[in-house]
N, C-alpha and C positions, 0 to 999 in steps of 0.2 A: 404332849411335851416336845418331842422333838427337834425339830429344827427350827420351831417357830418361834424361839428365845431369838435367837440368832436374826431371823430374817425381825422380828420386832424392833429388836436391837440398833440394826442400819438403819431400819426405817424412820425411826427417832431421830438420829443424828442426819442422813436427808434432808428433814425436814428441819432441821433448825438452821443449815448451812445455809441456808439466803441471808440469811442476819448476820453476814460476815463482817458486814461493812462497821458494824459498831461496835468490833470486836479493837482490843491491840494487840498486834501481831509481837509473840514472842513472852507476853506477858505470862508471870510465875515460870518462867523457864528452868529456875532452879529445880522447878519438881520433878525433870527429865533428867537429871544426872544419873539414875541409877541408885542402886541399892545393892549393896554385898558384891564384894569379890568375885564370888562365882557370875553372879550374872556381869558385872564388869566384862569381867575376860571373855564371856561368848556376845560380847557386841550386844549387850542389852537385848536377846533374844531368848524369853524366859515366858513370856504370855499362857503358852502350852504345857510347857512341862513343870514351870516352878511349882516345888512341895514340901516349901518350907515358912518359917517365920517372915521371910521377904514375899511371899506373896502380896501380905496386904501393899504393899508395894506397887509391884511385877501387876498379879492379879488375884484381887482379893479372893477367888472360890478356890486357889489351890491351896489355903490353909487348911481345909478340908483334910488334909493330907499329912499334918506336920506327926498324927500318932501320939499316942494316951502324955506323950510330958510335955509340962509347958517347959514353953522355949523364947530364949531369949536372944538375940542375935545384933551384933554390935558392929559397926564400923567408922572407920578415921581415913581422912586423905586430906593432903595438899596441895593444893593447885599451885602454879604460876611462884615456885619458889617457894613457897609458905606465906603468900598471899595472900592465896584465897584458902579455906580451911573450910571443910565437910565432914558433918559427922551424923552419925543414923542410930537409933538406937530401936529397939522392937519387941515388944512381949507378946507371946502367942499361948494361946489355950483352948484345948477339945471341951465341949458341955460335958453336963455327968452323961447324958444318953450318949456320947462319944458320935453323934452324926452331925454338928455343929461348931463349930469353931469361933473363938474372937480372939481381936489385937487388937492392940494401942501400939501405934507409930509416930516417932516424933525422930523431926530433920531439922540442920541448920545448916546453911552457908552462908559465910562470913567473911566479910573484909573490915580486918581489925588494927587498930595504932592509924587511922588516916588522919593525916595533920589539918587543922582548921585553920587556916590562914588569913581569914576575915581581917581580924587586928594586928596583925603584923605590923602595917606600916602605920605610925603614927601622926597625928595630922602636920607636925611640921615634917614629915617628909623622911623622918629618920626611919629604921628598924627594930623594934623592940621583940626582940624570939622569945622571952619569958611571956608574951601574948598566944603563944600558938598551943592549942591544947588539941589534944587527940579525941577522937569518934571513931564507934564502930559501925559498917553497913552489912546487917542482918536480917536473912530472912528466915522465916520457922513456919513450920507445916504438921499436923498433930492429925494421924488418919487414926479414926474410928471403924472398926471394919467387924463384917459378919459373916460366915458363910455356911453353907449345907449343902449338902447332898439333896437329892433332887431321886423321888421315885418312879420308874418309870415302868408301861407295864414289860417292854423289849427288855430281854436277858442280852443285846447285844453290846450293851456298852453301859459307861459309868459318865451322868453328867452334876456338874456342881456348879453353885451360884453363889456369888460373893458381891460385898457393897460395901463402899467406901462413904463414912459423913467425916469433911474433913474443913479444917480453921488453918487459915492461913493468917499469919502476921507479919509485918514487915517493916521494918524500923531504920533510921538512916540517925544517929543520932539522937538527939534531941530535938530536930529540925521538921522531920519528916515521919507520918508513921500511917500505916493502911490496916484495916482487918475484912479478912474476906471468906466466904464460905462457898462451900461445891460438892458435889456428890460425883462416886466413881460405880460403874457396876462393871461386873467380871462373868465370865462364863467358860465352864473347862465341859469339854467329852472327850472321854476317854475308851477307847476300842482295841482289846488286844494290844499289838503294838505301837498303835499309833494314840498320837494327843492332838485336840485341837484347840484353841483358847480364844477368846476375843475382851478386851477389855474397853468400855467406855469411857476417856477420863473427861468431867467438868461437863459432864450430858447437862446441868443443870446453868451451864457457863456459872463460871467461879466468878463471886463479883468481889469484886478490892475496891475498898473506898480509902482513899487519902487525904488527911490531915496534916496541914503544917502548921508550924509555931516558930515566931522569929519575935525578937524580940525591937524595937523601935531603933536600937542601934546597929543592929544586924540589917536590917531594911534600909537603912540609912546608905550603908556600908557598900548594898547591893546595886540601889538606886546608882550610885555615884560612879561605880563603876560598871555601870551597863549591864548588868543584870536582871534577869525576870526577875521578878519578887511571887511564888506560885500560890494560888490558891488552891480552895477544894476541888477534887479532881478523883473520878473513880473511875475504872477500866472492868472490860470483861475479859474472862477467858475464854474463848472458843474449846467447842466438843474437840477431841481428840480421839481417834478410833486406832486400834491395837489388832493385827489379826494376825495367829502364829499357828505353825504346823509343825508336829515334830512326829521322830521315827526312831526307835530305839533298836539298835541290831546285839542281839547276843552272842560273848564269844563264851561258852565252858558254863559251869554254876553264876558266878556270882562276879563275873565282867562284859562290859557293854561298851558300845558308844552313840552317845546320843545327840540327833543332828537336826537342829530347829530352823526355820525358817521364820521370821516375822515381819509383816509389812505395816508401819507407822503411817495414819492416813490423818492429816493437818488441815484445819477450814479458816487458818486465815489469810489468807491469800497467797499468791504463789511466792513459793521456798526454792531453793536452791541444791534441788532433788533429782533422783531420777525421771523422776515422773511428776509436770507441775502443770496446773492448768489453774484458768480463773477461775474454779471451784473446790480446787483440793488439790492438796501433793502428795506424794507417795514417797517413803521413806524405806527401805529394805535394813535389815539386819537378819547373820547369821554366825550363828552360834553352833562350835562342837565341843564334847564333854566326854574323854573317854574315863570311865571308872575303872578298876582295877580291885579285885576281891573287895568293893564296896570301900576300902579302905583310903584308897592314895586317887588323887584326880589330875589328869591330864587338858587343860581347856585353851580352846584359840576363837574367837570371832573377827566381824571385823560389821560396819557401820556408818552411816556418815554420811553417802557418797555424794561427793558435789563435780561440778563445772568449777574449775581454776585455769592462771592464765599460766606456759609452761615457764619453768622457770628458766630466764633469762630472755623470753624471746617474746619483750616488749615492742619490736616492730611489727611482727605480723600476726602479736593478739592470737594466736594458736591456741586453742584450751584443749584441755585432758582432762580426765577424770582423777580423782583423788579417792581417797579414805579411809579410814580410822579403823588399824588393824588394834588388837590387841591379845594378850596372851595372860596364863596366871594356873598356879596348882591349888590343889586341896589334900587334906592329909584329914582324918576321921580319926579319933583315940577313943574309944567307947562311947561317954556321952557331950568330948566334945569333939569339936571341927574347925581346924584355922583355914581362911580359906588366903591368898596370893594373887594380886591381879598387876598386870604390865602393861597399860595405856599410853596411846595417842593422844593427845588433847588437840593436835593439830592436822596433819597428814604423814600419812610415808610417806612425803617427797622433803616436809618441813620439821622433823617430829620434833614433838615436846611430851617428853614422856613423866609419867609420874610414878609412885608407887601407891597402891591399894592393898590395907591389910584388914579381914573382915575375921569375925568371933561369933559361933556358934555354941550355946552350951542348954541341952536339956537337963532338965532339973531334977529330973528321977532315975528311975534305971530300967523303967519299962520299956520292952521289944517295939522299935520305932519299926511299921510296916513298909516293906521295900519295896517296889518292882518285883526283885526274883524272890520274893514270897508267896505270889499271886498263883 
């Protein structure tokens, strides 16, 4: 058992990265937003440590971990004004032999009220605005997930394995519409203090096939004013590799702080990363969490990091580094958990910040196992 999940694991995605080329770069990008507040606030560095309902998210084998209640975990944000609108929703559950876990996860991001301007102007030239009707552009993602513990015969550590079968849909109106399917695998070891995680997303490449529907006066409409008129058209998503490190330091009974490291590794060609080459780019994010008698949470990350040009000094093209801090608490009241996140959408040189409020609630009243139970 050992580490041969892991080295298996690379060696998959390796070998599918030649096939970049028929990949589109950025495609399903909504499914990289994140999930829940907490991991929000630690800069989406959650691979290692998450052990909760958001795993099948993060990584599906830390459901493993969510403890005898099922759990349900909710969250809402606003992009860009109330623009763009995100919402997550998640039901988790342990088997009866309690070494197995499943969840159903279902995401939308949306951009809703967009004015359809096709008929506006009418053919002698006028305006008619009782022609202009509204459309929404949504997308929805529905993760099927499983996970288990994993026997091994070493007493040195705890490893768990988790898999995502996930349906993607994606709708522009009436106009436009794709359905695609992908598979995610996760993998957690856990050693004393430390955690390690790696998640594979779309190891299957997610395929989206697109459909459109216009009607003969729509086409019309398009033609006239220089417009593609699109056909069928599918894309793929490229592997996406996850690999996180975390370290839990204790202070007294029952407070800590917990400090992740995770690197995001990208196959479709070079990003605007720390680390970018024509075979893969490297993404960092890190995340802190300190807790406090398990009850109240204190969290900061940051993420992101790009090349920009400095601000103002368009002559001499000077770039600097950038990126996406963000910050956000947690407060625990028995079986539930509000979590608070305070996000970058842009940079800390440009911020555009948002609010994230995320909802945790177990359904029973059984002893959820902690860390400092161990």
């Amino acid at each position: 058992m050992r580490m041969k999940y892991c080295y298996s694991l690379l060696l998959f995605i390796v070998l599918m990265s030649p096939a970049r080329a028929q990949f589109r770069k950025y495609s399903n990008e909504f499914l990289n937003i994140g999930a829940g507040a907490r991991g929000l606030a630690m800069g989406g560095a959650q691979v290692a440590s998450v052990d909760d309902g958001t795993a099948g998210y993060w990584n599906p084998a830390g459901l493993v971990q969510i403890g005898n209640d099922p759990q349900i975990n909710l969250m809402h944000a606003s992009y860009f004004a109330g623009i763009g609108k995100y919402d997550y929703l998640s039901f988790a559950k342990r088997t009866a032999d309690k070494k197995r876990a499943l969840a159903v996860t279902a995401l939308r991001f949306a951009v809703d009220d967009i004015m359809n301007t096709l008929f506006l102007v009418e053919p002698d030239g006028s305006l008619n605005y009782n022609n202009i009707q509204a459309f929404s552009s949504a997308d929805y993602a529905f993760l099927f997930s499983y996970a288990q513990g994993l026997k091994t015969k070493s007493e040195d550590g705890t490893w768990r394995l988790g898999a995502n079968a996930k349906v993607i849909h994606r709708s522009v109106g009436k106009f436009a519409k794709a359905w695609g399917f992908g598979a995610d695998l996760g993998i957690q070891y856990e050693s004393e203090k430390w955690q390690f995680g790696i998640t594979a997303r779309d190891i299957t490449t997610t395929f989206n096939a697109w459909s459109f529907r216009f009607t003969e006066q729509e086409k019309e409409v398009l033609y006239l004013t220089n417009n593609e008129i699109p056909v069928r058209s599918s894309e793929l998503t490229a592997p996406r590799l996850a690999l996180g490190v975390a370290r839990r330091f204790y202070f007294g009974k029952k407070s800590s702080l917990l400090a992740e490291l995770n690197t995001d590794l990208t196959f479709d060609g070079k990003r605007n990363t720390i680390l970018r080459t024509d075979l893969f780019s490297i993404d960092p994010r890190l995340g802190l969490e300190l807790s406090i008698q398990d009850q109240f949470f204190l969290r900061a990350g940051v993420n992101n990091f790009q090349q920009a040009l400095a601000d103002g000094d368009t002559l001499n093209q000077k770039r600097v580094w950038i990126f996406q801090p963000g910050a956000g608490v947690g407060f625990k009241l028995q079986q539930a958990t509000i979590d608070y996140a305070f996000i970058n959408l842009a940079n800390q040189s440009n911020p555009l910040f948002t609010h994230v409020f995320s909802f945790r609630l177990d359904l029973k009243t059984g002893k959820r196992k902690r860390p400092f139970d161990q």
